[in-house]
GULUMTI-949598 format. One record per atom (N, C-alpha, C, O, CB): x, y, z; residue in one letter. Coordinates in pm, whole numbers, plus 50000, padded with zeros to 5 digits. Atoms other than C-alpha are relative to their C-alpha. Glycine has a CB too. Example, Ala and Ser with C-alpha at 12.3 -4.5 7.8 and 13.67 -1.06 7.14 Angstrom:
500894988150000A;512304955050780A;500905012050000A;501945011850066A;499015000350125A;499184988149994S;513674989450714S;499235010950073S;499745022050090S;500415004649858S;
***
This chain:
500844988350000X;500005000050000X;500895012350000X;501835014350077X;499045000050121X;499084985949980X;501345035049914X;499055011450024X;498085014049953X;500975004249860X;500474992049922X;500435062950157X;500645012849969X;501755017249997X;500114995550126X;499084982750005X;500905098350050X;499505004550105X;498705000750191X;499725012849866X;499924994149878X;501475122950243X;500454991950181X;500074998650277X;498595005349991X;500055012449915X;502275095250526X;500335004250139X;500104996550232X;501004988649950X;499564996849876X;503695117250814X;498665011850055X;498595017550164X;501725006649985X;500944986749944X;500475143150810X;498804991550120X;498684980850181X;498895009649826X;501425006049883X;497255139751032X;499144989149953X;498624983350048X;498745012350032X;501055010850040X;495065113850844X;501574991149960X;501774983150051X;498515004749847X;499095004350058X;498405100050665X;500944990750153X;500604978850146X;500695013949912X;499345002749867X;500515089151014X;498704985450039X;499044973650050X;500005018150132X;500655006449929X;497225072751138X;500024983649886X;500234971949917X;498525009550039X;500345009250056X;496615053450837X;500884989949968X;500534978249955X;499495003749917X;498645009749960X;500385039150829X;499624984550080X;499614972550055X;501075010350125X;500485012749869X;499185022751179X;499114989349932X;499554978649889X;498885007350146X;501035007950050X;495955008051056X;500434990749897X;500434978449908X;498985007849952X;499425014650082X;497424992550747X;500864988650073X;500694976450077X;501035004549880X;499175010849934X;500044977850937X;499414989450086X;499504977150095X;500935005950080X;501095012649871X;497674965051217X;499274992349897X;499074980849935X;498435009250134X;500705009850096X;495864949450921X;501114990049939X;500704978849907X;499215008749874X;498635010450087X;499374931150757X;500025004349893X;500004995849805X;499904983349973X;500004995950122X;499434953550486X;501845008150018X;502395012250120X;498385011249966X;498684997849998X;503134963450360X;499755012749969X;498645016349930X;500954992149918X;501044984550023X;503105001550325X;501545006049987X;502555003450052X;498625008350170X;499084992250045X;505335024750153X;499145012750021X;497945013249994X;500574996449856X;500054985050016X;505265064250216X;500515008149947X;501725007749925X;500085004850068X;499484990350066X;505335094250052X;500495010150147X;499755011950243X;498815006449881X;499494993049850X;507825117450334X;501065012149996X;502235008549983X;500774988150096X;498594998750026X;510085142950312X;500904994650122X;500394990550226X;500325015049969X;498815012849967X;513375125250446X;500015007050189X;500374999950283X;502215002049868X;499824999649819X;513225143650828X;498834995450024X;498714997650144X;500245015350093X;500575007749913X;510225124650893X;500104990249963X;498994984949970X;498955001750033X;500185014049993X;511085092250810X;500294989750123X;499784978550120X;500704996249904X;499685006749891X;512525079451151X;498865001950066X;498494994450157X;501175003750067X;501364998349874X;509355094051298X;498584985149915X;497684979849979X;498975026149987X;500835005650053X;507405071351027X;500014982749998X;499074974950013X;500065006249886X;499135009249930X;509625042351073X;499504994750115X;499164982850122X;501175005650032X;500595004649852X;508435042551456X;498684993749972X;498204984750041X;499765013150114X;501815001449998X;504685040651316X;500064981949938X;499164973849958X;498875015349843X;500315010950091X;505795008751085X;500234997549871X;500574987549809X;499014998849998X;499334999050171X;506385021250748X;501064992249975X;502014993350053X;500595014349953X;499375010250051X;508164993550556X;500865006549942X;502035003849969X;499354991149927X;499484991650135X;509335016550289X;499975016149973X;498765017349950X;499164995049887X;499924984150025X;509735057350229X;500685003549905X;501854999649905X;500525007650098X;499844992450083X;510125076349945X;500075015350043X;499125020250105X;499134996749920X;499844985949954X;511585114249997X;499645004949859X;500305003249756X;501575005050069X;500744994050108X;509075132749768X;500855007349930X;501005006449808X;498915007850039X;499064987150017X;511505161149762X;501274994749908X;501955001649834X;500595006450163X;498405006850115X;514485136649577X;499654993349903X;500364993749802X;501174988450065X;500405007850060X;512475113549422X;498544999149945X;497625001550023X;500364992350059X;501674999550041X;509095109849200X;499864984550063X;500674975350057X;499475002149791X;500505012349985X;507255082649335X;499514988949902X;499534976849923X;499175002250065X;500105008650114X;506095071348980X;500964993749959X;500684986449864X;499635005349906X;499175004850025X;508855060048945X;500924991850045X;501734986049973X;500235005349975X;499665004949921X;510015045749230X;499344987550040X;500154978650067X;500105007950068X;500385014250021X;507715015749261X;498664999849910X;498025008549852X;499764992350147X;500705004550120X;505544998749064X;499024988350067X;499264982750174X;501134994049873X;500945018749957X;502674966449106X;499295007550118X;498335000350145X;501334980750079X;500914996649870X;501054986049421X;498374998849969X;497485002049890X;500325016650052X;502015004850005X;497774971449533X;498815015649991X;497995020249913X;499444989650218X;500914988049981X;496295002349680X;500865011949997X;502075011850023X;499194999550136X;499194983349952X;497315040649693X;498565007950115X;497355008750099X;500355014649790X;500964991549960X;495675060749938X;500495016549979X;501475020450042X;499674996150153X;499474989050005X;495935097849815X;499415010550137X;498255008050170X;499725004749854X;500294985949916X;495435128450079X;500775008849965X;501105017750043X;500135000050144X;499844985450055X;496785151049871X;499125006749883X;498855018749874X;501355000749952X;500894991850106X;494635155749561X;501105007949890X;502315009449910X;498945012950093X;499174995350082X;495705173449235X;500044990249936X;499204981349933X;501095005050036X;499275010150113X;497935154648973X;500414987350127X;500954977050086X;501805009449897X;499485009749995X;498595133549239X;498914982449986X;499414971450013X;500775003850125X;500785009450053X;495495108249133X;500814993949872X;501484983549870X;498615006349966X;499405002250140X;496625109948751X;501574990550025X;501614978549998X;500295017549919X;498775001549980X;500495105748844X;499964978250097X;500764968950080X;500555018050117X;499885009649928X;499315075049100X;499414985949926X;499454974249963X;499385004150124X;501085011850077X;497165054448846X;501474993649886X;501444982449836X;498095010549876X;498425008650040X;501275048348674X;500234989150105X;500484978150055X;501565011250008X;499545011649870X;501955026149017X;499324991650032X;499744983550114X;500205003850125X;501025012649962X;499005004149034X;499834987149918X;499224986249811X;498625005050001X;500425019250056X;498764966648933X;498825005349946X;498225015049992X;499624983650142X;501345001550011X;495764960648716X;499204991950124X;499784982550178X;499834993349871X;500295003749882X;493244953149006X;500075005150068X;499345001650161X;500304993650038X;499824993649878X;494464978849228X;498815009850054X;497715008650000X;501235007449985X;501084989750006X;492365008349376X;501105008450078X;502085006350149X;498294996950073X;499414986849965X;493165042849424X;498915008950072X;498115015150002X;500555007349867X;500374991149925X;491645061349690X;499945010350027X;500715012450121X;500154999250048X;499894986549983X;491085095549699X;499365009850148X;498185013350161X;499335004049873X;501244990649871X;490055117050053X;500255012749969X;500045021150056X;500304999050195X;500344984049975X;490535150849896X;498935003949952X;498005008650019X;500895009549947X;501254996050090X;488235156949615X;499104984749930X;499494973249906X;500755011149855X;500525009550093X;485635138249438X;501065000149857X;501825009049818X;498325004749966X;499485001750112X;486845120349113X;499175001349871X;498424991949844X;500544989050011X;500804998150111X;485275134448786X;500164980849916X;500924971149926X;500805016549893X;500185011250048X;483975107948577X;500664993349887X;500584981349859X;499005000349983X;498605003550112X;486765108048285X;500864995250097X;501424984450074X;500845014149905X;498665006349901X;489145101648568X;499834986450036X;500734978250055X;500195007450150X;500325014949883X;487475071548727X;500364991949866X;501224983249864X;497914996050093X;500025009150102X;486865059348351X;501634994849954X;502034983749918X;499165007349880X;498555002350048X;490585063448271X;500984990950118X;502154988650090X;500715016349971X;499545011449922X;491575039248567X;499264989549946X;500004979849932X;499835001250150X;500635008849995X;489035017648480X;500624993649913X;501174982649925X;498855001549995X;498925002650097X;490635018648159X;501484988049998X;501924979349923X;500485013349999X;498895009849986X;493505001548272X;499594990650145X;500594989950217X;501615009150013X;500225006849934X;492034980448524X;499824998450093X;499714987750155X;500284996649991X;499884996749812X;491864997848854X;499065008350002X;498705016449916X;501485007850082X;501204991949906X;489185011249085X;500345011550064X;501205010450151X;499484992150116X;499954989249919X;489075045249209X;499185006750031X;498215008749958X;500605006549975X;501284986549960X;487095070549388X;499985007550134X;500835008150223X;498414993650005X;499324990349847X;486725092549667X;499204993450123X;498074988750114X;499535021150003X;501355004249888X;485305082250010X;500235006050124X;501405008350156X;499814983150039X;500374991749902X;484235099550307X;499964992450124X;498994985150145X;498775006349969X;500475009249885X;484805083650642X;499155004850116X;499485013750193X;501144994750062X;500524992949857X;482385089150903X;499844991750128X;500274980250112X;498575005949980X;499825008549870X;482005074351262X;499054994049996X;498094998649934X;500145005750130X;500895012149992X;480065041651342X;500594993450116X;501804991850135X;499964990549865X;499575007349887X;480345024951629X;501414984949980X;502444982650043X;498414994350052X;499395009850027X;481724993751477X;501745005049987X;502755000350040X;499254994149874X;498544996150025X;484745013551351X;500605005750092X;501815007750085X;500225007949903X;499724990249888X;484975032351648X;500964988850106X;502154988350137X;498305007350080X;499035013849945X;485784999551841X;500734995749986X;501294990050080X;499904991350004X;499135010850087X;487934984351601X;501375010050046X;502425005650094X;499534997749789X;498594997649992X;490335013551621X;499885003950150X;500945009550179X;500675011649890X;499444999449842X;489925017552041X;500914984850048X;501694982350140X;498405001850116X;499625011449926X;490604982552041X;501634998349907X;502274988149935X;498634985449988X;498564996050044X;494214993151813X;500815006950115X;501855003350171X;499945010349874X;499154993549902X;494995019052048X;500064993050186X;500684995550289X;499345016449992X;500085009249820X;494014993952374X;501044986949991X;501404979850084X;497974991050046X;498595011550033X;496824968352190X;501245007649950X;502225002649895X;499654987749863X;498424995250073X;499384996552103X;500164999049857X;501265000349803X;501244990950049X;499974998550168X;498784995351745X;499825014549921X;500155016649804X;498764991349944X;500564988150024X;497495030351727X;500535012750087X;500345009750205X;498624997750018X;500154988849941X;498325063951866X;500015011649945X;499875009749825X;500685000650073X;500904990450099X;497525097451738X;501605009450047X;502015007750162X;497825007350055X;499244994250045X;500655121751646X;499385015950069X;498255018150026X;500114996249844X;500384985550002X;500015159851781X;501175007249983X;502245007450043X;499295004950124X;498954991650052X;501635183051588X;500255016550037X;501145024650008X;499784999049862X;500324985849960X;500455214351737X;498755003650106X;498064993450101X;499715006949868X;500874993449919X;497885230951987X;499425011149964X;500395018649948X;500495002250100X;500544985150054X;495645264351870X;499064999450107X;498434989150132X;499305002649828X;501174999449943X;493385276752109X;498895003849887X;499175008349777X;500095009750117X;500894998250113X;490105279851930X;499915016849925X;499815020149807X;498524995350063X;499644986250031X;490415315851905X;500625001649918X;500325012149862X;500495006350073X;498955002050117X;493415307151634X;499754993549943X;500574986649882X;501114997150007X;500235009550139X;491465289651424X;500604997049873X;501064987349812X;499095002749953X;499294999750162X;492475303851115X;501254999250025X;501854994549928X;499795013649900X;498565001249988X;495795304151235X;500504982349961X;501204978149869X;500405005250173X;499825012649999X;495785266951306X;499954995149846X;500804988649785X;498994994050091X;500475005250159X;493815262950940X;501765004649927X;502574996649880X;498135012949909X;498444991350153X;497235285650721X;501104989650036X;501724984249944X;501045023650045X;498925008549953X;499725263450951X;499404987149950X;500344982449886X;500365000650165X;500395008450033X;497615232450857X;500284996849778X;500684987549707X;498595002750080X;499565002350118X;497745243750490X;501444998649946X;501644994549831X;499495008049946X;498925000950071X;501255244950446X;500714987649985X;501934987949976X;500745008150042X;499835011750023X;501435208850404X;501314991850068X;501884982650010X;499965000249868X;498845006449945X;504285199550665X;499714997750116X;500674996250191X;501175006349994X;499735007149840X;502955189050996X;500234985849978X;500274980449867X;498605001150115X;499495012149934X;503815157651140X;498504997950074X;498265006150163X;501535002250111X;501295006749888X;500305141851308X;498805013249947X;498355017949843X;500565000950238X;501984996350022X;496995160551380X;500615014750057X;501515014250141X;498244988350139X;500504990849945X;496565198651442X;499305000950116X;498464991950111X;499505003749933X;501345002849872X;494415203151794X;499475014150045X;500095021750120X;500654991250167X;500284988349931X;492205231851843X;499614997850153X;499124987050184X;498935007049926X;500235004349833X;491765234052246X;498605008750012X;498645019649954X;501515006350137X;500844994749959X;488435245052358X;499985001950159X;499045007950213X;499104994349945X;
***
């Protein structure tokens, strides 16, 4: 499985989870967080910043993107026929989906929301040490937007936390 973005707030967590599932997992990182990604499990890291990832492996089952952009287009080069490509930024227009389909892979966007079932599954990660959550920062709520501009500049490490 290749995890972009792999050191941010959804990206970090999802490392864990694959792993707790037995899934082998390569990240997209630049190169000072890879020892932190390393700790989470990551098998494999790619430093975005030296290296294109298209190019760097090949045959991957799944991609999960959280970045959006070219990086759908760019990720549908790295997938086995069979694979799926995941998108959590934007929906995928319908030429896009067709042009995976095209070559043999599933993609699309999906929205996770809370359910009890899942809710369990990952307390019962973090109640076996499989799971823990990365904080990269503190904003009181009052710094919202602050928190949001620092959030956009695409380099934390873990989760943002507004404090109420």
């Amino acid at each position: 499985m290749l995890i972009h973005a792999a050191a941010g707030g959804v990206g970090h967590l999802a490392v864990q989870i694959a792993k707790a599932r037995g899934a082998y997992v390569i990240g997209t990182a630049s190169e000072a967080k890879h020892a932190f990604l390393r700790g989470l499990g990551a098998d494999e890291l790619i430093d975005y910043r030296q290296q294109d990832f298209a190019e760097a492996v090949k045959e991957i089952d799944v991609v999960l993107d959280t970045i959006g952009g070219d990086y759908f287009d760019r990720s549908l080069k790295v997938l086995r026929p069979g694979g799926f490509l995941i998108s959590l930024t934007e929906l995928i227009e319908p030429d896009r989906i067709a042009a995976a389909a095209s070559l043999g892979i599933s993609a699309g966007f999906t929205l996770v929301e809370a359910d009890y079932a899942g809710m369990k599954a990952l307390a019962g990660l973090v109640d076996a040490g499989q799971l823990r959550v990365e904080i990269d920062s503190v904003f009181p709520l009052a710094e919202a937007a602050a928190a949001h501009r620092h959030g956009e500049t695409g380099r934390t490490t873990g989760k943002i936390v507004l404090a109420v």
